[in-house]
C-alpha positions in Angstrom: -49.4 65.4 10.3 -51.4 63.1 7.7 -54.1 60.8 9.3 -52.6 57.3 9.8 -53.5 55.0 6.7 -54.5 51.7 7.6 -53.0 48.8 5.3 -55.3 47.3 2.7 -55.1 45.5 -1.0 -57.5 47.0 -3.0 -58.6 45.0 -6.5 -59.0 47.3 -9.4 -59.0 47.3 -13.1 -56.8 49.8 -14.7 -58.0 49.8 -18.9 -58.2 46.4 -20.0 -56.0 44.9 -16.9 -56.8 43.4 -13.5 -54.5 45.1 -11.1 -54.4 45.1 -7.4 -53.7 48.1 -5.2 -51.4 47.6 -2.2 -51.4 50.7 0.0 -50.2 51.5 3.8 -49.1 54.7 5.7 -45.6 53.8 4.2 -46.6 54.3 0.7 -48.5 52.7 -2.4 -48.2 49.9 -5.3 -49.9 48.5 -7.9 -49.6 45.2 -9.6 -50.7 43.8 -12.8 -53.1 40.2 -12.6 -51.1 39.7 -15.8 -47.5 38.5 -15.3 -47.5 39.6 -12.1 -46.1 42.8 -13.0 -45.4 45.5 -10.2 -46.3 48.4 -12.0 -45.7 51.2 -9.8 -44.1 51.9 -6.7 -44.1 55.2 -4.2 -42.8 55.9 -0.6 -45.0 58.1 1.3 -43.8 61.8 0.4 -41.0 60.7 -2.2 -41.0 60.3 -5.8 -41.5 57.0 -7.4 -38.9 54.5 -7.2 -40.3 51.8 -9.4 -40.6 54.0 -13.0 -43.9 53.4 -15.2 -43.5 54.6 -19.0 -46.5 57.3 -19.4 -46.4 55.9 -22.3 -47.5 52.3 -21.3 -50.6 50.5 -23.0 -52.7 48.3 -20.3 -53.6 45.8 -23.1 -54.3 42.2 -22.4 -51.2 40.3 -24.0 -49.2 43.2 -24.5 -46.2 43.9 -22.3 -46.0 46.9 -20.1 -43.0 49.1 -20.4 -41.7 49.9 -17.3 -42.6 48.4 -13.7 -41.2 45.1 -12.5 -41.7 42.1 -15.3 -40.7 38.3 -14.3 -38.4 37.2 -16.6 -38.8 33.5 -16.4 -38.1 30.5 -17.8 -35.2 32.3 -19.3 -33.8 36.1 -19.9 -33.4 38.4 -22.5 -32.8 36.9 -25.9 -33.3 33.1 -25.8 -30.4 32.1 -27.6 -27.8 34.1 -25.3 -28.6 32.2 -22.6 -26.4 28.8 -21.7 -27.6 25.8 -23.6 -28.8 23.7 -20.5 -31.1 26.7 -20.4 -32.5 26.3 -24.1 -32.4 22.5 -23.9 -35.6 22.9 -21.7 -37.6 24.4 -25.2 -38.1 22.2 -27.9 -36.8 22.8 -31.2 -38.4 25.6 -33.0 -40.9 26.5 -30.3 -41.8 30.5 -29.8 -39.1 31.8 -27.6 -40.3 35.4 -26.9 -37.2 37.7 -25.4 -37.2 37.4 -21.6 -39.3 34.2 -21.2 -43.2 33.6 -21.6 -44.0 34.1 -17.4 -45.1 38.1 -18.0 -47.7 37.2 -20.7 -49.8 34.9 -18.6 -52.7 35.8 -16.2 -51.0 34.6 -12.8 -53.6 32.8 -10.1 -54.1 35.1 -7.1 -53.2 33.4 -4.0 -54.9 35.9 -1.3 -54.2 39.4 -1.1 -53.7 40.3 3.3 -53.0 42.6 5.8 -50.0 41.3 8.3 -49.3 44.4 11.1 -48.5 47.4 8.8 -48.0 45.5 5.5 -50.0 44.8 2.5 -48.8 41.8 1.0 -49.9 39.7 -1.9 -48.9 36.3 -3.4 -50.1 35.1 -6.9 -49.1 32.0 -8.6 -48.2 30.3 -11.9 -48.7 26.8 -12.3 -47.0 25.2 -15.7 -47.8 22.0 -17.1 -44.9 20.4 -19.1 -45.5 20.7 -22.6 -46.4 24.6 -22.2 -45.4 26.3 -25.2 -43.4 23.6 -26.1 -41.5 24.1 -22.8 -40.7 20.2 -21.6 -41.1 20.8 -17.8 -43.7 21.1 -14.8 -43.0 23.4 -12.2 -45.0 25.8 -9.8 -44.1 29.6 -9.2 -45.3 32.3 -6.8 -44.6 35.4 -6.6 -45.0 37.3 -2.9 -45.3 41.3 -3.2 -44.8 43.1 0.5 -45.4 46.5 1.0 -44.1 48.1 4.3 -41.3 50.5 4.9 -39.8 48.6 2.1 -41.4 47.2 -1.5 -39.9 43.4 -1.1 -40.6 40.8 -4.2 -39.4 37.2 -4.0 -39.9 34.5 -6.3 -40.1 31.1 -6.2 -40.2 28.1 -8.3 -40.8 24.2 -7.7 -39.5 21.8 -10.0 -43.0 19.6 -10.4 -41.4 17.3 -12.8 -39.1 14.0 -12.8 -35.8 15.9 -14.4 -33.6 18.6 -13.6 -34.8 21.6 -14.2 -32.2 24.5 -15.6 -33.9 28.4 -16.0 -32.7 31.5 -15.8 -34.8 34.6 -14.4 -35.1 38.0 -12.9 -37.1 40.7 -11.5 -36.4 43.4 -14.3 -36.8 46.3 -12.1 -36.8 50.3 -13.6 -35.7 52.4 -11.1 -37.3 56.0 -11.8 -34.4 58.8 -10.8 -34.1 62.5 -11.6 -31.7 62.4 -14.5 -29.9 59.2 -15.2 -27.1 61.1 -16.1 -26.2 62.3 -12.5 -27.2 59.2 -10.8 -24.4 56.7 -9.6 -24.5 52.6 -8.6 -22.4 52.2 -5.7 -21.8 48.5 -4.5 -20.0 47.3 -8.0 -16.5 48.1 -7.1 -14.3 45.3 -8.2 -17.2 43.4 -9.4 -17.1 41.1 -12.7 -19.0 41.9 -15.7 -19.6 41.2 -19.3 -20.5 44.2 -21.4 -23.2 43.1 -23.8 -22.6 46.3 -26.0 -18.4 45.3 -26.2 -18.7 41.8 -28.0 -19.8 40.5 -24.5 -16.3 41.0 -23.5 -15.0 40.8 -19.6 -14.7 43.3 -17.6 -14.3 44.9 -14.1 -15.9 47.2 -12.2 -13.9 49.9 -10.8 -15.2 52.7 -8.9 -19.2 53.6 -8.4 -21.2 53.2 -12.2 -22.2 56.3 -14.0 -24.4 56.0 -17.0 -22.3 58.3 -20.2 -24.1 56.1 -23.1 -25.6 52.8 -23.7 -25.5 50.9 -20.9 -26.1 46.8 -20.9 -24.5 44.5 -18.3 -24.6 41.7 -17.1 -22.4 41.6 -13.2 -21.8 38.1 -11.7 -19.9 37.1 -8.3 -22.4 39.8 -6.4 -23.1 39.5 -2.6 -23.9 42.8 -1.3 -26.4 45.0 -1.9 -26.2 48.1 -4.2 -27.3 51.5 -3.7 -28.8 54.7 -6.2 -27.3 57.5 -5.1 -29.6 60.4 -6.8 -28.4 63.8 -5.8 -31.4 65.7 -7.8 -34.1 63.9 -5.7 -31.7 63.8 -2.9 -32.1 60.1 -2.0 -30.6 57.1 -1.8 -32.3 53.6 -3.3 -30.7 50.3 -2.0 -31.3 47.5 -3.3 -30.4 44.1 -1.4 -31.4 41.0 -3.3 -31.1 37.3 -1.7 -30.7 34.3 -4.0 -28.7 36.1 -6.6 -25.4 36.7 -7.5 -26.2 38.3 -10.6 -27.4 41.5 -11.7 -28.2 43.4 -15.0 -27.7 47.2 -15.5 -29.4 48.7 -18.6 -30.0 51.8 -20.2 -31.2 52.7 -23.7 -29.4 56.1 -23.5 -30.7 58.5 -27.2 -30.6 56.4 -30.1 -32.2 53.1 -28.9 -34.7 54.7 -27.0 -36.1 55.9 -30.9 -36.7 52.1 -31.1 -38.3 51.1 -28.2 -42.4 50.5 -28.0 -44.2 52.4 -25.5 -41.1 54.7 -24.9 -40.7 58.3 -25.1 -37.4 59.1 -27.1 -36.5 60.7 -23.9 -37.4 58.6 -21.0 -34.3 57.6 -20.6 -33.3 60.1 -18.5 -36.1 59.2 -16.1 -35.3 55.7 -15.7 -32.7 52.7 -14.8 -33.0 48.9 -15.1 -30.9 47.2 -12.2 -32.3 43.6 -12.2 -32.3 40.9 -9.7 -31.3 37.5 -11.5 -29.7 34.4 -11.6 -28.3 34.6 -15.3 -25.1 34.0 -17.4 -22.8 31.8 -14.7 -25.5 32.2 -12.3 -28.7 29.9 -13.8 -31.1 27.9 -11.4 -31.0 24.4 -11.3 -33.3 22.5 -9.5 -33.9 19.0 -8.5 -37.4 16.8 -8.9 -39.4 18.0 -6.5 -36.7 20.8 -4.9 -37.6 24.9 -4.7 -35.7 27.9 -4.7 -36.4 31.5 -4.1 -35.0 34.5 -5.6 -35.8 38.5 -3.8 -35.1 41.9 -4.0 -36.0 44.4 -0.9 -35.6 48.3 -2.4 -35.6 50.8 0.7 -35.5 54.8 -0.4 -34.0 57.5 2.1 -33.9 61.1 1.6 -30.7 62.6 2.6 -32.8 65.5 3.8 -32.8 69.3 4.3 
């Protein structure tokens, strides 16, 4: 038997980036100061299950492959999403894919200990006129780290209009071989297929990953699970606040294009994202808040 380790948040700088270490006898975490990136995530005695690139460059202002980024004010490619979305940015401002949250240096709001868990919040405060985004708003991030990783996200409309954004929590799971892996929890569920003309679709049966994979689910309301037979585990994956979810892959060819990437990583990796996208946006009220979170619990099937 290992000696009991106590819970603590440990500050530390990892190259060029601020990071924070969360650690308890349950397992270990570390988070980037900049965009509030989880980069890493381990259960006591299991593999990872939140995948970092070794291939990732800890440079100030450069995004991190791999980990959890905040995709917020909007996700993915800014023109895709719905036009009350893109009517928050004026005309011909900088509209960097996935929104400009997981660039910034986010405010640390007090790292603690509660029982068990190490937790920590940091914050983004936006002014309007931010990038040439129109609106005010507040958002916090809190990271828990128990038997589970938990990440929820919250924003306040600080300004007198509505406020319309869409976001997620743009998770890559690590697994064996993403070939064998399958996403139970789908069945029956909507989707657009990004990769078919952003055509309809439906979900039948548990997903396997045989190519390219970019989708975009909508109508969700129960949690989803990883079943990985090489590491003999299970991730689920229970998000609250969501009814949306994206499931990517870069599978051979795009993986050649991607920064910070091996050409075959991957196989050691799978993007299901938390989200409130596509039919799914956040609108907010002056002055209202909302929160968005994803719990991710691994069990081994055992001997």
């Amino acid at each position: 038997m290992g000696a009991h380790r106590r819970a603590a948040v440990v500050a530390t700088t990892v190259k060029d980036l601020p990071c924070w270490r969360l650690v308890s006898e349950h397992g270990e975490a570390l988070v980037a100061r900049q965009g509030a990136q989880v980069l890493y995530y381990a259960p006591t005695g299991q593999p990872p299950v939140v995948w970092l690139s070794d291939q990732a460059e800890f440079r100030k202002g450069s995004s991190l492959r791999g980990g959890i980024p905040v995709c917020w004010p909007w996700f993915g490619q800014f023109a895709r999403n719905p036009e009350a979305v893109r009517a928050m940015l004026a005309p011909g401002a900088d509209a960097p894919a996935h929104g400009f949250a997981r660039a910034l240096d986010w405010r640390d709001g007090g790292p603690r200990v509660d029982g068990d868990a190490a937790c920590l919040r940091l914050h983004l405060d936006l002014p309007a006129g931010h990038g040439g985004w129109h609106h005010a708003a507040a958002v916090t991030l809190d990271i828990r780290l128990d038997d589970t990783l938990t990440l929820t996200l919250s924003t306040r409309n600080l300004g007198p209009e509505r406020l319309v954004l869409s976001q997620a929590l743009h998770t890559y799971f690590a697994v064996s071989d993403a070939r064998d892996v399958a996403v139970e929890g789908l069945d029956g569920a909507a989707y657009v297929d990004t990769l078919m003309d952003w055509t309809p679709q439906v979900q039948d049966g548990p997903l396997s990953i045989r190519g390219e994979t970019d989708r975009i689910y909508t109508g969700l309301s129960a949690p989803m699970q990883i079943r990985d037979p090489g590491w003999r585990r299970t991730i689920t994956i229970e998000a609250a606040g969501s009814r949306s979810a994206v499931v990517w892959n870069p599978w051979v060819d795009k993986s050649l294009r991607l920064s910070q990437f091996r050409p075959d990583s991957w196989r050691d990796m799978l993007c299901i994202e938390t989200a409130r996208v596509w039919d799914d946006v956040l609108e907010l009220a002056p002055g209202a808040a909302a929160d968005m979170s994803v719990t991710m619990r691994a069990e081994s099937w055992g001997a």
